[in-house]
C-alpha positions in Angstrom: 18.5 82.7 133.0 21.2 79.9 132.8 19.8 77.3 130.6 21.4 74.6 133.2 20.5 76.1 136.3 16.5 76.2 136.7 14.4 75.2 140.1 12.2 72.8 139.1 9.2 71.2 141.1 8.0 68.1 139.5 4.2 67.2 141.1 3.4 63.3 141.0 0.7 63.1 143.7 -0.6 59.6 143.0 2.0 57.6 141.5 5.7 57.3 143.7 8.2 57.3 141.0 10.5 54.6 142.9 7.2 52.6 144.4 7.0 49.0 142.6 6.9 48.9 138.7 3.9 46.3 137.5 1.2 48.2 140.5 -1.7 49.2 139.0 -0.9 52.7 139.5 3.2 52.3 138.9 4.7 51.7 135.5 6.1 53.9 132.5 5.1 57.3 134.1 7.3 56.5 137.4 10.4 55.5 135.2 9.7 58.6 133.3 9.7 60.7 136.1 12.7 59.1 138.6 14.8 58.8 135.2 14.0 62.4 133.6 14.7 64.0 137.3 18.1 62.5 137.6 19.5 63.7 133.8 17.9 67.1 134.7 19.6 67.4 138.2 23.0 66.2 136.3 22.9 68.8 133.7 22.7 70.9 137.2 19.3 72.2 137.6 17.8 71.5 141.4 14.7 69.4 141.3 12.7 68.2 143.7 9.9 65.6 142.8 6.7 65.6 145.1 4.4 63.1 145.8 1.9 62.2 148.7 2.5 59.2 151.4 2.2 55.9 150.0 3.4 54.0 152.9 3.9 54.6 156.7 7.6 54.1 156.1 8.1 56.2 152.9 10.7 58.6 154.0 10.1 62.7 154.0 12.8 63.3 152.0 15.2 61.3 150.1 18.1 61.6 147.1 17.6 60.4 143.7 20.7 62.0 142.3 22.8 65.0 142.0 20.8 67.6 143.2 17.7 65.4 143.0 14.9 65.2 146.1 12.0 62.8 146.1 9.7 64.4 148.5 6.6 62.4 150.7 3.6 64.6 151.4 0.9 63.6 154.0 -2.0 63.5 151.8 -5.0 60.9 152.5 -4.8 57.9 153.9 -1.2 56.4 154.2 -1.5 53.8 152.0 -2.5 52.7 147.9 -5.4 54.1 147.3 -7.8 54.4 144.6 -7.4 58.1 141.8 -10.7 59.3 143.3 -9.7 58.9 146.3 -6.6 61.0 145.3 -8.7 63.3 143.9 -10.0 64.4 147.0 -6.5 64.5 149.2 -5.7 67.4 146.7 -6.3 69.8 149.1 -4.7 68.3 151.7 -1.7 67.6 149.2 -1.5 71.4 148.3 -2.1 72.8 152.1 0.9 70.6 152.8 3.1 71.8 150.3 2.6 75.2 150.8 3.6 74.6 154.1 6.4 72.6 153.2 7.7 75.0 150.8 7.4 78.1 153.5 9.3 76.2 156.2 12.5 75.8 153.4 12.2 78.9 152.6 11.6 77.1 148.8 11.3 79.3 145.7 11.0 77.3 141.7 10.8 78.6 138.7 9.0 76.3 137.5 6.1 73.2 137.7 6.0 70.2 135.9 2.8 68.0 136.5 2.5 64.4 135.2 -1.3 63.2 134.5 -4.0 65.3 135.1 -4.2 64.9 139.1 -1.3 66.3 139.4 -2.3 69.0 137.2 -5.0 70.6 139.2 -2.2 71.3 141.6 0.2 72.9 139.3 -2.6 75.0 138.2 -3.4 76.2 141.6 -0.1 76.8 142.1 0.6 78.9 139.1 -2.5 81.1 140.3 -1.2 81.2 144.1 2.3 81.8 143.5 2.2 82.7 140.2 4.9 80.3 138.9 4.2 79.1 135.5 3.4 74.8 134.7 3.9 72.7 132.2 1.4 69.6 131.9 2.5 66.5 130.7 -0.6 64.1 131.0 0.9 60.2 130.6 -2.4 59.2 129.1 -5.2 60.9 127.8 -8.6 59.9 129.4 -10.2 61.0 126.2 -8.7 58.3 124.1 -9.1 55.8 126.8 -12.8 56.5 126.5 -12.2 56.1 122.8 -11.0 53.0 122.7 -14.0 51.7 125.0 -12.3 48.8 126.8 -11.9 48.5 130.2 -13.6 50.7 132.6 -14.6 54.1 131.5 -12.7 57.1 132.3 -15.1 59.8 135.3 -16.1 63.3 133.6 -14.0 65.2 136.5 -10.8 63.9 134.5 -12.2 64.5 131.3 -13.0 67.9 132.4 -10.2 68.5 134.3 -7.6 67.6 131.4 -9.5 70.0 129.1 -9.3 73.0 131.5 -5.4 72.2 131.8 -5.3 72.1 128.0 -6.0 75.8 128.5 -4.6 76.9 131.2 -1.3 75.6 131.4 2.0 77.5 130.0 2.9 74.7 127.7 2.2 70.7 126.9 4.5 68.0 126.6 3.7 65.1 124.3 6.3 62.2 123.7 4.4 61.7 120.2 2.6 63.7 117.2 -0.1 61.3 117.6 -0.5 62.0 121.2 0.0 65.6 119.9 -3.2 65.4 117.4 -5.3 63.8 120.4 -4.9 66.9 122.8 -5.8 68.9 119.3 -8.9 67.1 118.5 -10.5 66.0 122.1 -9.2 68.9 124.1 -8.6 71.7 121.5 -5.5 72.7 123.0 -3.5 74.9 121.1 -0.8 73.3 118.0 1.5 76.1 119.0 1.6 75.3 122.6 2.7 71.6 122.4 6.3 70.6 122.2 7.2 66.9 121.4 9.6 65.0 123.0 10.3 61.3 123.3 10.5 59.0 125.8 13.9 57.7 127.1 15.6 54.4 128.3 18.4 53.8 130.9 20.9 52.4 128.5 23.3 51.4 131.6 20.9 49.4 132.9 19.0 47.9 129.9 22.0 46.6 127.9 22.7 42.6 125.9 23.4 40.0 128.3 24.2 36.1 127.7 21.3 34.7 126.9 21.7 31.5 128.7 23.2 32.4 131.6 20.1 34.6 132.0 17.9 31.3 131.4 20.0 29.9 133.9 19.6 32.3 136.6 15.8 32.5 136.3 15.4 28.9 136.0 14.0 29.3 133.0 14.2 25.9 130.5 12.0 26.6 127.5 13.1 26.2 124.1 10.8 29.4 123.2 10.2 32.2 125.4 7.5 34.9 124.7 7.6 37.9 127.3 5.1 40.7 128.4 5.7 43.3 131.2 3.4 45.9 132.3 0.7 46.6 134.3 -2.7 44.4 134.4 -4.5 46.1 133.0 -7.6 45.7 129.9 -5.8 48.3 128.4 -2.7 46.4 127.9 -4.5 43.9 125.8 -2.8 40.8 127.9 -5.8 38.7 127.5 -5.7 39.0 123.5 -2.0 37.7 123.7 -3.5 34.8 125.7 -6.1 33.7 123.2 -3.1 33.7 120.4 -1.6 31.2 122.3 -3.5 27.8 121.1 -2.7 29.3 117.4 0.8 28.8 118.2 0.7 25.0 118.4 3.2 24.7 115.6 5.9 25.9 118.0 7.4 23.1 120.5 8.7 24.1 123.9 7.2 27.6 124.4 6.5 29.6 127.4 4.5 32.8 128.0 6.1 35.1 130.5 3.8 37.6 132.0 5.5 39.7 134.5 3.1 42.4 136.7 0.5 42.8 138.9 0.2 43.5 142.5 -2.8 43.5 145.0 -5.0 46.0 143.4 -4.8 44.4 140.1 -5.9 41.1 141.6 -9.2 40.8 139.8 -7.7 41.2 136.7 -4.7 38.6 137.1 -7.4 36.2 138.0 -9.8 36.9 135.1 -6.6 36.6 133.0 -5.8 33.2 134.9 -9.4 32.0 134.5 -8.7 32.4 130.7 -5.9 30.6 130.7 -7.5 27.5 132.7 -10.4 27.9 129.8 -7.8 27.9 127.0 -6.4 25.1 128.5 -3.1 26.6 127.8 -2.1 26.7 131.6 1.8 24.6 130.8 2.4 27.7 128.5 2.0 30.7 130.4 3.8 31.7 134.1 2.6 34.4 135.7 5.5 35.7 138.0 4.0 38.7 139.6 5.6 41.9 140.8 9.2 41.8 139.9 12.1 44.4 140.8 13.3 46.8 138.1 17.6 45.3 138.4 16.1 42.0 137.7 13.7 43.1 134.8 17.6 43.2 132.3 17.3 39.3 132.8 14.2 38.9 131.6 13.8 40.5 128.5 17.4 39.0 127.6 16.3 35.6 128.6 13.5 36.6 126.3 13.1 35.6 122.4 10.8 38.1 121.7 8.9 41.2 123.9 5.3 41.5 123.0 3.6 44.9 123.6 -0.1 44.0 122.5 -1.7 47.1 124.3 -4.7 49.0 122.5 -3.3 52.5 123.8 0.5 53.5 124.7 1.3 57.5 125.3 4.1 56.1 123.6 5.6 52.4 124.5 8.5 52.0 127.0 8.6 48.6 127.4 9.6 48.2 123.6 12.9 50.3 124.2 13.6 48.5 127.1 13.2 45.3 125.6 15.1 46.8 122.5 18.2 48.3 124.5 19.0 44.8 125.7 18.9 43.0 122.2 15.5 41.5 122.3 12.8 42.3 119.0 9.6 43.6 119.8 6.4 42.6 118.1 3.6 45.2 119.1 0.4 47.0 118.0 0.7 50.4 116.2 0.6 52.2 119.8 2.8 55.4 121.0 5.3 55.7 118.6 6.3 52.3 118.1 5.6 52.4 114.4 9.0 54.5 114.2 10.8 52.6 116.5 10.2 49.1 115.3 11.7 48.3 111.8 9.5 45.7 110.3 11.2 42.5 109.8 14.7 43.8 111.2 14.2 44.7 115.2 10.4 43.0 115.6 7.1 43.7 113.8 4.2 45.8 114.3 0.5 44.1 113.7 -2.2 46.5 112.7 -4.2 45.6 115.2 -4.5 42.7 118.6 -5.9 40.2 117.3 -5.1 36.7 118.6 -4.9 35.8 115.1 -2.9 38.8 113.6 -0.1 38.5 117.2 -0.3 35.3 116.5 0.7 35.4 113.1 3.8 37.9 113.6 4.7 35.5 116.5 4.8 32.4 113.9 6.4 34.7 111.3 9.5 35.5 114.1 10.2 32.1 114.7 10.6 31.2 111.1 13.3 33.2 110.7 15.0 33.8 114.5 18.4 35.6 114.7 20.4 36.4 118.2 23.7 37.1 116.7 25.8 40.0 117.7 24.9 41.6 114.3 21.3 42.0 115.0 22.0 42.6 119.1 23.7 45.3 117.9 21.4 46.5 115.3 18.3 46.5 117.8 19.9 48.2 120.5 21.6 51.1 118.0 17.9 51.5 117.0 17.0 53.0 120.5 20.3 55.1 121.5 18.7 57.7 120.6 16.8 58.0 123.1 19.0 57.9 125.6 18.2 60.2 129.2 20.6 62.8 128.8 19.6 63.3 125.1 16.0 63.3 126.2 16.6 65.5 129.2 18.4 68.5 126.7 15.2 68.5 125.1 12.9 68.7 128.0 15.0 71.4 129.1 14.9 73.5 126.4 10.8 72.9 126.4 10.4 73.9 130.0 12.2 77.6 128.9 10.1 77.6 126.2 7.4 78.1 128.6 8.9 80.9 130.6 9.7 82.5 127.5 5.9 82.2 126.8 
């Protein structure tokens, strides 16, 4: 088999990988997926990325590259809806499919499901039509549970991502941590589990001017603190809020938070609530949804991106954030303890604490650079994990697994 030339279905049945970055359900995986497809497609395997209806005007069929087919299944209601809701438009997702695939006349070689919904339908499928899948789960519900904060994670997916641990060809991990996790909740196999990173658009995340970014986003502060990501508990947002009174030594700051769309709502407004009791409300701007082309502004605009999540599979934001120049201060999440070189391209805090983020924040502005020396030492830090490099690998993995 040519090692450039495989038919590959990729399964995303609840999260579209070009639906709006910051929705609850949209962020790192979708990147991962619309980014990942396109190197693959280039290196000149045909891959076509399924997921179900989101909207009334999502298109059948559209291109995402070379060779590259984002695919809209009827599946459920035709709208956002909730992962258990999801959950039981599987069959509805697989019957249409099936059909789909029989109309084309489509044949793969093999499926690649991201999280564990999409999972249950790359295992039927491998039992159907006996083409082999690989599982790459995003986040583990396991170590969600772990971590105990937010709401807890059903027993279907807990379950479920055990039996996948099992059945599946081969995993994909983007960390050895994430790696020892599968080992120890799921007991999936050491010799089954490949590692490969993460990857960032290096085109598109690159330095800009720092004040003509300010300029075009109206932005005036002295200071700027950024976080982007999804609302969610998980993302710790509300433990950067409370570091923000310790930061009173610093004149002229701002608190950028950038996400959140109408199913996160409840949590944007506990957040906002917090920020009314803090009484910190001239500090931080919330600014909502905000497209991906404009995101390049932002974290240049930005002194420092914050990452203060208690869980990350593995930590995109900070190699965005990186590619363009800006430091990163984060917790030891993902693999951001390799990326981020203490004292040089950020800091990592042992933990998210208002009073440790707080401290790394007051340690950053006691000695800011933004020179092209350390622009160009915090964006050389991440070209390694550029798409095409990352998408060599993943190729290699997914013959791994027909070699298995």
């Amino acid at each position: 088999m040519d090692l450039n030339k495989l038919n590959i279905t990729m399964i995303s049945a609840h999260s579209c990988p070009v639906g709006e970055l910051g929705a609850k359900d949209t962020g790192g995986m979708s990147v991962y997926i619309r980014e990942l497809s396109k190197e693959l497609g280039i290196l000149g395997n045909q891959v076509d990325v399924y997921t179900r209806i989101h909207d009334p005007r999502d298109p059948i069929m559209e291109a995402l590259g070379p060779r590259v087919r984002l695919i809209h299944l009827k599946a459920g209601p035709e709208a956002i809806i909730s992962k258990a809701e999801v959950y039981s438009a599987i069959p509805e997702f697989i019957e249409n499919l099936e059909g789909f695939w029989r109309k084309k006349g489509l044949h793969y070689d093999i499926v690649f499901s991201h999280y564990w919904l999409s999972g249950l339908i790359g295992e039927h499928l491998q039992k159907k039509w006996l083409i082999p899948f690989i599982m790459m789960y995003h986040t583990l519900g396991a170590v969600k549970n772990a971590v105990a904060i937010g709401e807890a994670e059903s027993d279907q997916r807990l379950i479920s991502e055990k039996e996948l641990a099992q059945c599946c060809r081969r995993i994909l991990v983007p960390t050895k941590k994430e790696k020892q996790n599968l080992i120890h909740y799921y007991k999936a196999l050491p010799d089954k589990i490949g590692i490969a990173p993460c990857g960032v658009n290096l085109d598109t995340f690159r330095p800009l001017d720092k004040a003509s970014a300010r300029m075009k986003l109206d932005l005036a502060a002295e200071k700027i603190l950024l976080f982007i990501g999804r609302i969610d508990p998980l993302k710790g947002v509300d433990r950067l809020l409370r570091a923000m009174p310790l930061l009173s030594p610093l004149k002229d700051l701002r608190l950028i938070i950038i996400g959140g769309d109408e199913n996160s709502r409840e949590e944007v407004d506990k957040l906002k609530q917090l920020v009314r009791e803090l009484k910190i409300d001239h500090l931080v701007i919330f600014k909502g949804m905000v497209k991906q082309e404009q995101l390049p502004d932002y974290y240049n605009a930005a002194d420092v991106c914050l990452v203060p999540s208690y869980y990350e599979s593995f930590g995109l934001v900070a190699l965005e954030a990186l590619a363009c120049g800006t430091p990163v201060i984060a917790t030891d999440v993902g693999d951001l303890s390799h990326i981020i070189l203490q004292g040089k391209n950020g800091y990592i805090v042992p933990d998210n604490t208002p009073e440790k983020l707080a401290e790394a924040i007051l340690l950053f502005f006691s000695r800011p650079t933004r020179n092209r020396e350390s622009l160009r030492f915090n964006r050389e830090s991440v070209t390694r994990f550029n798409w095409a490099r990352i998408a060599e690998l993943i190729t290699q993995e997914l013959h791994r697994a027909l070699d298995g």
